[in-house]
N, C-alpha and C positions, 0 to 999 in steps of 0.2 A: 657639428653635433651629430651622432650615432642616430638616428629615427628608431623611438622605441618599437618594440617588435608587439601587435597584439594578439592577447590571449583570447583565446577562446575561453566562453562560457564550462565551466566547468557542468558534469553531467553525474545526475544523483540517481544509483541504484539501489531497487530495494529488492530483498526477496524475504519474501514468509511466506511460514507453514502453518495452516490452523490447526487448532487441539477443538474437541471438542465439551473441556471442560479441565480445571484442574482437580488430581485423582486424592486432593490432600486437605484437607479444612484450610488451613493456611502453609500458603508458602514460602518457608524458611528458609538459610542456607544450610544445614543440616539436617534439613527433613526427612531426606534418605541417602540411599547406598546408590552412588556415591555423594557425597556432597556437593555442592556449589564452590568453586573455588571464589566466589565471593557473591553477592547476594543483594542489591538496594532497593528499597523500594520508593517507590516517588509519589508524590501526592496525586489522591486521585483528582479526576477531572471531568467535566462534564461538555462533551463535543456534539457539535450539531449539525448534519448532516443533510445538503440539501443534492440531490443528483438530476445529471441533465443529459439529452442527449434528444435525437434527432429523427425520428421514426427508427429507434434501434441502430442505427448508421451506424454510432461511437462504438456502443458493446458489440455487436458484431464483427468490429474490426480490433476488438480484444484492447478497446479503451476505455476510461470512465472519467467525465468531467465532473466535482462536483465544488460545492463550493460550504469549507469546513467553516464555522464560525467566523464566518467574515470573511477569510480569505480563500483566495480559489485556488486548485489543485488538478491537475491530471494525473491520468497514470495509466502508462502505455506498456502491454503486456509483450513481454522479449523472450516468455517460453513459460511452460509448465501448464498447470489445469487451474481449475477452480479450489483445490485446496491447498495446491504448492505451486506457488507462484512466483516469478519474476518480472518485473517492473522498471520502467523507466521514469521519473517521478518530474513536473512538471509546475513550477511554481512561477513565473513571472508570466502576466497576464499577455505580451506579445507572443512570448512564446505558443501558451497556449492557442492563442484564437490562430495563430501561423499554423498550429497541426490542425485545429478541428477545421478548418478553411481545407485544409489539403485530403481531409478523407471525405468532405460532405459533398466540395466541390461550391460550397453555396458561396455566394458575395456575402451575403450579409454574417459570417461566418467571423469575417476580419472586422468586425465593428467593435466598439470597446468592450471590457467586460461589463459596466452597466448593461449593455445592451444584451447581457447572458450569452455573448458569443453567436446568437443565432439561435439557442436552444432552447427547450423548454424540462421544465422540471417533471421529473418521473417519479422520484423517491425524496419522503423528508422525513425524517426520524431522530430523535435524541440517545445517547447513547454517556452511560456512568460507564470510564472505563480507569480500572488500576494495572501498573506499570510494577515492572520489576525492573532491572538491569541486572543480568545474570554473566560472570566472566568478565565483567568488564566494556563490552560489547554486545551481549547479545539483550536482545528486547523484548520482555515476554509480557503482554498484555492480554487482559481478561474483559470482555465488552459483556455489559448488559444494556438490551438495548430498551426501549420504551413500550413494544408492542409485544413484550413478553417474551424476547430470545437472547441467547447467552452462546456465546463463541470465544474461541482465544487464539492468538496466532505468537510466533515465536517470527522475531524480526531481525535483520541485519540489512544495512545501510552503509554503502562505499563510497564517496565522492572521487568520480574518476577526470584526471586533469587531460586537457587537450595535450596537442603538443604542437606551441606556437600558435596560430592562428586556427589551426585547424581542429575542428572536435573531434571526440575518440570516433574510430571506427563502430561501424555495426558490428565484425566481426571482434573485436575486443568488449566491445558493451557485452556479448551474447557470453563469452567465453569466463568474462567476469564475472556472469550473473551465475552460472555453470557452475563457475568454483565455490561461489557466496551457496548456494542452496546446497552443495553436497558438505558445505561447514554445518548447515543449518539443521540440513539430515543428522549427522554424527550428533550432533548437538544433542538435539531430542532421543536421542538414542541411549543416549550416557545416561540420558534423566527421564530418562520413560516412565521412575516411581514419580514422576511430577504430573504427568499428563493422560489424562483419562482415556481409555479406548473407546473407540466408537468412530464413525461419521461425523467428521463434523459440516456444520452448512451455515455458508458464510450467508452475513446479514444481510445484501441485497438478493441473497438468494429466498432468501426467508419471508422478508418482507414482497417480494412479489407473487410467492406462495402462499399468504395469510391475505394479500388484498386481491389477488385475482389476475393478477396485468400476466402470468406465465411467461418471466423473463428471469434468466441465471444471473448473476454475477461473485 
């Protein structure tokens, strides 16, 4: 018998851009010039946000642990700033507490996620947020969040496969992410009558700015 060959963990990239509002009462797929080549909207939804981290350790090392409605999440920054961003997305709880073990350094780091990976909570907040799917693929969401701030980002998502046992390169994740946000750019660009101008400032930036803690994310 042939010994099957094993795969590697496949690896989930995100990248978005935030807007800092849409420029339209509602957004249709004919609302402007040029149109949406197609247009759906998803039911909204209501997500709840709890964030964690480490005397700053995580965010400073361009991470964020938190854990969305039940389930926990990371997401490990592979390039860009605070409003164009690329991401390495993290969802099974070994995995996570294996990276946050590796940037704290702490033992208690690898303990379960009950045990918050070692961390403590910095940000909690609720958030009503409605969904588009624009083209097909791309992901344009609009967050209001609970302490009075309003953001939106435009999304794209790649599942990138290993090959054979071994996971993607850093140098392919990076290059992928490269291409994913220069689609992301043209994107918004096409449809700029969609998206408002201005600054926009993402929601952990916001919320450490209206509580006082003067931390970015």
């Amino acid at each position: 018998m042939v010994p099957r060959r094993l795969l590697s963990a496949p690896c989930v990239l995100e990248v978005e851009r935030k807007f800092r509002a849409l420029a339209v009462r509602e957004l249709t797929q004919r609302g402007g010039d040029p149109h949406f080549q197609s247009l759906r909207k998803l039911p909204p939804k209501r997500i709840r946000d709890t964030y964690y981290d480490r005397t700053n350790i995580l965010s400073s090392a361009g991470a964020w642990v938190r854990r969305r409605n039940g389930g926990w999440e990371a997401k490990i920054r592979k390039g860009g700033d605070f409003t164009n961003s690329r991401f390495e997305e993290l969802t099974n709880p070994r995995d996570i507490a294996a990276y946050v073990q590796s940037v704290t350094g702490a033992a208690d780091a690898a303990a379960s996620a009950g045990c918050n990976f070692g961390l403590a909570a910095t940000a909690d907040f609720c958030t009503r947020r409605e969904t588009w799917i624009a083209d097909g693929e791309f992901r344009i969401v609009l967050d209001a969040i609970d302490f009075g701030h309003e953001v939106g980002e435009v999304e794209l998502q790649l599942v990138l496969a290993g090959v054979g046992d071994e996971e993607p390169s850093e140098a392919r994740k990076q290059e992928a992410a490269a291409a994913m946000d220069e689609r992301v750019e043209a994107f918004m660009k096409r449809y700029a009558w969609a998206f408002a101008p201005g600054e926009p400032k993402g929601k952990l930036t916001a919320y450490f700015e209206k509580f006082n803690t003067g931390r970015q994310a």
